[in-house]
N, C-alpha and C positions, 0 to 999 in steps of 0.2 A: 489254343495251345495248351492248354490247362490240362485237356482230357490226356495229353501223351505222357504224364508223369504216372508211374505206379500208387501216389498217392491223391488224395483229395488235399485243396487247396482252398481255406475259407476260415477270415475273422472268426468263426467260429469256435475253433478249434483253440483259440487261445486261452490259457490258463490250464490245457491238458496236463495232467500230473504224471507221469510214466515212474510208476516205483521200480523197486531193485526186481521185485521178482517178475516182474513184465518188461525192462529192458533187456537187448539183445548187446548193448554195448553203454560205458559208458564213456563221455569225450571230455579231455580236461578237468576242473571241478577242483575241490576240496584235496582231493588226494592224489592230483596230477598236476603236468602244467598246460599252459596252451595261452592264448590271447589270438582278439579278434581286431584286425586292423585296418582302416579304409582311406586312399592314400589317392590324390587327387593329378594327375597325370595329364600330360600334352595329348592332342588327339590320336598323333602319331605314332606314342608310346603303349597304345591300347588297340590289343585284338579282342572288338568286340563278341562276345559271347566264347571265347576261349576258356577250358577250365585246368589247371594244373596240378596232377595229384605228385605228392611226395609224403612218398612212406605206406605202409599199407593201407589197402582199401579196406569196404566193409566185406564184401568176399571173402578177404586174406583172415579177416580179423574173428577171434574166438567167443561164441556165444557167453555172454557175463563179463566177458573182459573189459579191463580199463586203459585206456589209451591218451596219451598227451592229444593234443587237437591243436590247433591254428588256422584261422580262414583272413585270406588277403586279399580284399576287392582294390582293384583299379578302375578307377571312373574320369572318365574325360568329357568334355561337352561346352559348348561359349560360355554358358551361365557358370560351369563349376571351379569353386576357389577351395583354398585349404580352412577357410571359414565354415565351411559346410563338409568338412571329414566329420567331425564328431557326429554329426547332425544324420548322416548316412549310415554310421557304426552301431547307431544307437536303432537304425531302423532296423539291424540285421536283426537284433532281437524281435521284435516284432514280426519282422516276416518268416523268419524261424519259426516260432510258436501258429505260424496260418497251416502249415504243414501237418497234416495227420500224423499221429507216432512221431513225432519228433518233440524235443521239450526243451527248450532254450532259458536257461538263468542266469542274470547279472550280466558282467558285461568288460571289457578290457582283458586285463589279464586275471581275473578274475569267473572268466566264462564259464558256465556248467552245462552242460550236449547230454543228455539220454536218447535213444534209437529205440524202440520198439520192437519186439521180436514180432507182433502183427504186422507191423511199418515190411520188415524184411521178410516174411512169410509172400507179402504181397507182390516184392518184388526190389523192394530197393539191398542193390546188391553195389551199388559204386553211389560214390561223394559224391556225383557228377550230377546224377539226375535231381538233389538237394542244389548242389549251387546254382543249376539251371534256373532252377524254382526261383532262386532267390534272385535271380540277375534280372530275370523277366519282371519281378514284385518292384525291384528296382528300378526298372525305364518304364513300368507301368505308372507306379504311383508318385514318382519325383522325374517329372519329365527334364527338367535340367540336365539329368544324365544321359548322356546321347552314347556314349559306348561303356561296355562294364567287363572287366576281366578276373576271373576266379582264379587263387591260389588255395590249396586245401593240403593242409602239413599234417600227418601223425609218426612223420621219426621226429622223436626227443631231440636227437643234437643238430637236428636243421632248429627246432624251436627253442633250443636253450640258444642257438648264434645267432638270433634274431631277433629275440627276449629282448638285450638290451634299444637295441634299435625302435622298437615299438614304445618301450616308456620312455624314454627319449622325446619321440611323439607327444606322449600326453603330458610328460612336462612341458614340454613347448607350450601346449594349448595353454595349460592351468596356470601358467605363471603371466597372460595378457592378460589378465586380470588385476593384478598385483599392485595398481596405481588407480586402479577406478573403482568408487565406493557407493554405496545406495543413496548417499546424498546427491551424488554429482546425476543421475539420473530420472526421468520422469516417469518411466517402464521397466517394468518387472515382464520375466518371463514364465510363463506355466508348461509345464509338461503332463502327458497323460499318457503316455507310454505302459506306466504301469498297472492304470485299472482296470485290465481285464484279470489280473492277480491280488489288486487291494481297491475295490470298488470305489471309496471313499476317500483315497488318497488324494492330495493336496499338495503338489510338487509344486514347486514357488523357486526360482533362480533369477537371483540378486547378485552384482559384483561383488558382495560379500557374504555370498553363502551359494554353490556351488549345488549342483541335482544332487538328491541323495543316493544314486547311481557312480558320483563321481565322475559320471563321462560327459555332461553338460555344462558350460559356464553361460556365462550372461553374451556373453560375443556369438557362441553358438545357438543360443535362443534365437538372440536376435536374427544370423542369417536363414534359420529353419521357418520362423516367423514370415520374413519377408519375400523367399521364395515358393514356400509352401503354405499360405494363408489356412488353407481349410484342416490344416495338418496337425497332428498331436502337441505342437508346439506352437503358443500362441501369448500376445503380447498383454498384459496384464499392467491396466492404469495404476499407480502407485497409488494415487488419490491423496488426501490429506493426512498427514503425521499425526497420529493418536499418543506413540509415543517411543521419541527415539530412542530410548536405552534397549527397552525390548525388541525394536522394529516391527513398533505392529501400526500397520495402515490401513484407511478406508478401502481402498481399492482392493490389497488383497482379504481383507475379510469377506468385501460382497463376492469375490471368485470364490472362497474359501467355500462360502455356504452353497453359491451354486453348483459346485464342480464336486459339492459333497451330496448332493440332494438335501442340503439343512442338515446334516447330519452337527456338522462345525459350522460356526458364525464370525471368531476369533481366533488371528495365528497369529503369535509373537514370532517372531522370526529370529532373534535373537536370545529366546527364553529358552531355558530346560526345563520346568517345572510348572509354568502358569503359560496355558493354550499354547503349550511346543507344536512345532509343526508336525507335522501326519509323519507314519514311517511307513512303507512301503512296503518294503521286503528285498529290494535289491540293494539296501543301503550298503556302504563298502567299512561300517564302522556302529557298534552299539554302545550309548552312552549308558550307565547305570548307577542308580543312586544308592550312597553303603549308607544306610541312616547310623552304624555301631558310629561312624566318625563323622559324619554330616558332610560327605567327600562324593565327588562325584569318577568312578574308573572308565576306561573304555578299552572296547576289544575288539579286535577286527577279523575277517573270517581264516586269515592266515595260522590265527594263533588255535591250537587243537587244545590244550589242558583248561583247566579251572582258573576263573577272576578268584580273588581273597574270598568271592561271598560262595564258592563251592560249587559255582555252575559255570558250565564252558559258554561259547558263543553260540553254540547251534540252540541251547534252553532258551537264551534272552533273545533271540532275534523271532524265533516262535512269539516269545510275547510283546514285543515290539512290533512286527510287523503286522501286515495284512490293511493299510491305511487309517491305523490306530490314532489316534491322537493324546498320551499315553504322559502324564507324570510322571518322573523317576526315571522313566525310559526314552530314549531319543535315538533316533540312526539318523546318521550325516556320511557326507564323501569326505573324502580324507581330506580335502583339499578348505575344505571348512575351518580347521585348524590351523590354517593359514592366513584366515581372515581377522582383523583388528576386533571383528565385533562379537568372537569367536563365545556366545554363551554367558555376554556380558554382562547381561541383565542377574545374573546368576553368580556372578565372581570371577567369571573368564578362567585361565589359568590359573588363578590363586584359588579352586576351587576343586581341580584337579588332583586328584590322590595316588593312582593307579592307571598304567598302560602297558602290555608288552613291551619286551625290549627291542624287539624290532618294528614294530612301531614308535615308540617315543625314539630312536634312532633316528628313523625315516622323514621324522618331524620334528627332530633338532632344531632347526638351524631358526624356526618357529615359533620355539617355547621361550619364554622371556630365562634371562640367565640368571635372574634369582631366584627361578621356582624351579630349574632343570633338575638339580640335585636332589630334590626335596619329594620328586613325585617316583613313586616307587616302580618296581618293577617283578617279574615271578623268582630273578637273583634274588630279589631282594624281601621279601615277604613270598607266606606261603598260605594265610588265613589272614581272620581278621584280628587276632591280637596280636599278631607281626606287624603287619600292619598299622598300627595303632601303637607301637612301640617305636615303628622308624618314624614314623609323623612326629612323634615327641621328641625321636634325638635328633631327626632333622632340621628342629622347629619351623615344620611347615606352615605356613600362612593360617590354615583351618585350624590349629592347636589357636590360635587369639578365638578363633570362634565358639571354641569351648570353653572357654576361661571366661569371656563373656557370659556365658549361659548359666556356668555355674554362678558365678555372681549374683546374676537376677535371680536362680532360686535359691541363692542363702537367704537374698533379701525379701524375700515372695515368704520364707521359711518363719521368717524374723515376724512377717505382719500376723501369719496364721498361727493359731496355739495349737491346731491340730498336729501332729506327727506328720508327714508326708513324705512320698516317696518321690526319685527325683524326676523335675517337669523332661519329660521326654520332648524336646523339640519337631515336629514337622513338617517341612516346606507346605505350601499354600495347595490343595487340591490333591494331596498324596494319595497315591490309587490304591484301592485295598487288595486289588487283585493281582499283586507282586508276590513273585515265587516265596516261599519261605526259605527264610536266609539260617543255614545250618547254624547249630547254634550249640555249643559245648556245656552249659549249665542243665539243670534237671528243676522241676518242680516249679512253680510260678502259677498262672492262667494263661490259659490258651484263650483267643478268640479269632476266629474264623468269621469273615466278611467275604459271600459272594457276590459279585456281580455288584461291586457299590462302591459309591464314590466320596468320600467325606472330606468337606472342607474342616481345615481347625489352624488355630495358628499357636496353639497349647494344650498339652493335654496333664493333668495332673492329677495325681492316683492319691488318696488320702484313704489312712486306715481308721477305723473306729477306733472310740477310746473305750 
C-alpha cells in the first residue's frame, strides 16, 4: 500500500530538516497557530480511513506561504482508552517525520509542519494522501487501533474555535498527576521519540517531572508501555535512591548510560546544574542561568523578544538542545512547574528570577505566593541591571544569597593581605561553552574556553603587589 503514495515512506527519513528556501509551505509553528489532537471514540463514532479537509488544500495554497494547520485523529478499537490519546498524539510526530518532504516539530499546540517543494513537485497536492500515510503508520504499528478517522484544518477561525477545546484536553491529562509522586512508585518511564533529532537524549517521566515535550506524563508512559512493549516508550526500574533531594537513581542512571551509548552515566532528575537531565530539542520551556544575580530565568517558545541576558529563545534552545546534557541550561514541559520537586535540589522557586508574563501567568496558581511578586517579568525589567535593581526592591529570596557571599569574601578578604578582587561564585560543573552574556562595561580580560568543561566551587582573582 505504500507504493500508492506520491512519496516514499521509511524511519529513515526521520530528522529531515526542510529549510525556508526548500519549503513549499509552512503549517502552524512559531508565527502561526494550529494543534494536533487525538481523541479516542466508540467504534461507531468512526469512519475508518475517512479524511476531512477544512480550509484550503496544498493545491489552493501559495508557494512560501504560512498557514495555521490542525490535524484531528479519531481512533476507536476494544483495547483503545483515553490513557492512550497522548500515547498516539505523540506518535503523529513520529510518523510525520517517516514521510519524505515533510518535517514535523514539537507537538500540541505548539506543532511546526514544513512541506517540501520536492515533496509537491512529486505529486502531493492534497492533505489527504499525508493523513492517509499517517492512518495506515497508525493501524500498522499500534494494532489496538482498529479504526482511525482524519480531520485536517487550515481556516484560522475553525482553529481558533477549537483552540480552546484541545487544551482543555491536555489539562485534563496533566492534572492525573497532581497527587502521585516518585516516591509512591517503583517505575519510571522512558521515551525515545526524540533520538532520531538528539541521538543521546535521555527522556525519563516521573509523576513529578513530566516529557520534555510536555505531551507525556507518568499515566501515559505507563499505558504506551503496556500495550506497545517493543515501542518508544518503555518501563524504567527506579532501582535504589542515591539521592532524594536531587532524584537521582540506580535505575535511571544504568538507562541513562545505555540509551546514551555511555555518553551520561548520572541524571539528577531534580537538579539544574549537577548532571540535569538531557534536553532534547522538543522541550516546550528553556531554563537559563544569569550568573550577574546567581538567578535562574526561563522562556518558552511563545515568547519572540530577548530574556534580561539579551538573547531570545530560538539562541538558548540551539544550545540546550540536541540531547545535551548541559549545566546552566535545562528544557522541561511546562507542566514541570507544577510539580513539588520543581528543581529542588537547586532552590525550587526561591531560585527563580525571570519568566514572561504569560507564562508566569499561565503557571500562577503554581508559584508559591511569597515568591510570585518577586520573580520579574519583560513589564518589569529590560536587562540585567533592571533586573538586579527589582530583585533588591522586591527583596527576593536570591538577594540573602548575595549578602551571604559577600560576607564570606569580606572574611576570605580579612585572612588574605593580598588586595583581591571579588570571589566570583559558580554553581558546580558550569559549562564554558555558554553564549556570552552582553555586557555594558569596557576593559577587563577576556578569556575564551572552547569545548571544556570546568569544575570549581570558587574562583578568586588577586592582583600583584
Amino acid at each position: 500500500m505504500a507504493e500508492d503514495f506520491p512519496f516514499e515512506i521509511s524511519p529513515m527519513f526521520e530528522g529531515e530538516r526542510i529549510r525556508k528556501n526548500d519549503m513549499y509551505v509552512e503549517l502552524s509553528g512559531p508565527k502561526s497557530i494550529g494543534f494536533e489532537l487525538v481523541k479516542a471514540a466508540e467504534m461507531d463514532d468512526v469512519v475508518d480511513g475517512k479524511f476531512n479537509m477544512i480550509g484550503p488544500d496544498v493545491q489552493d495554497m501559495e508557494e512560501g506561504g504560512r498557514y495555521p494547520f490542525a490535524m484531528i485523529y479519531k481512533i476507536a478499537g476494544e483495547l483503545v482508552e483515553e490513557d492512550l490519546e497522548s500515547i498516539v498524539e505523540r506518535r503523529n510526530h513520529d510518523f510525520q517525520n517517516y514521510i519524505q518532504g515533510l518535517m514535523h516539530l514539537n507537538q500540541r499546540y505548539d506543532v511546526w509542519v514544513r512541506l517540501s517543494k520536492e515533496a509537491v513537485e512529486k505529486g502531493v497536492t492534497s492533505f489527504e494522501s499525508i493523513a492517509q500515510a499517517i492512518m495506515m503508520l497508525f493501524k500498522n504499528e499500534l494494532p489496538f487501533i482498529e479504526k482511525v478517522e482524519a480531520t485536517y484544518i487550515t481556516d484560522k477561525d475553525e482553529i481558533e474555535k477549537l483552540m480552546d477545546e484541545a487544551k482543555a484536553k491536555y489539562k485534563a491529562r496533566d492534572d492525573r498527576t497532581r497527587n502521585l509522586h516518585d516516591e509512591d512508585v517503583d517505575t519510571f518511564y522512558g521515551c525515545t521519540l526524540c533520538q532520531s533529532f538528539a541521538p543521546s537524549n535521555v527522556c525519563v517521566i516521573t509523576p513529578d517531572r513530566i516529557s520534555l515535550c510536555g505531551a507525556i506524563n507518568w499515566f501515559d508512559g505507563r499505558a504506551a508501555a503496556k500495550v506497545d512493549p517493543e515501542g518508544p516508550q518503555f518501563a524504567i526500574p527506579k532501582g535504589d535512591v542515591i539521592d532524594d533531594e536531587s532524584g537521582e537513581y540506580t535505575g535511571v542512571n544504568e538507562t541513562a548510560k545505555s540509551l546514551s551509548s555511555g555518553e551520561y552515566d548520572r541524571i539528577k532528575l531534580h537538579s539544574f546544574f549537577d548532571y540535569p537531565h538531557t534536553s532534547c530539542g522538543c522541550f516546550e520551556v528553556v531554563g537559563f542561568y544569569i550568573p550577574e544575580v546567581d538567578g535562574i530565568g526561563w522562556v518558552d517558545r511563545d515568547f519572540t523578544g530577548a530574556a534580561p541576558n539579551g538573547l531570545p529563545f530560538s539562541t538558548m534552545a540551539g544550545q540546550t538542545g540536541g540531547g545535551k546534557q548541559i549545566s546552566g541550561f535545562l528544557g522541561i514541559g511546562i507542566n514541570y512547574f507544577r510539580s513539588p520537586k520543581f528543581i529542588q535540589s537547586d532552590g525550587g522557586w526561591e531560585r527563580v528570577v525571570w519568566m514572561p508574563k504569560h507564562l508566569k501567568d499561565r503557571v500562577a496558581d503554581d508559584i508559591p505566593d511569597d515568591i510570585a511578586d518577586k520573580i520579574a517579568t519583560e513589564e518589569d525589567v529590560s536587562d540585567l541591571e533592571t533586573l538586579r535593581n527589582f530583585l533588591k526592591e522586591k527583596k527576593h529570596p536570591i538577594v540573602n544569597r548575595w549578602e551571604k557571599e559577600e560576607e564570606e569574601e569580606a572574611a576570605e578578604e580579612e585572612e588574605t593581605p593580598q588586595q583581591t578582587a571579588p570571589a566570583m561564585q559558580m554553581p558546580a560543573s558550569m559549562p564554558m561553552n555558554m553564549p556570552a552574556m552582553p555586557s555594558s562595561g569596557s576593559g577587563g580580560v577576556k578569556v575564551i574556553l572552547k569545548n571544556a568543561k570546568v569544575s570549581v566551587d570558587k574562583i578568586i582573582i588577586k592582583n600583584n603587589e
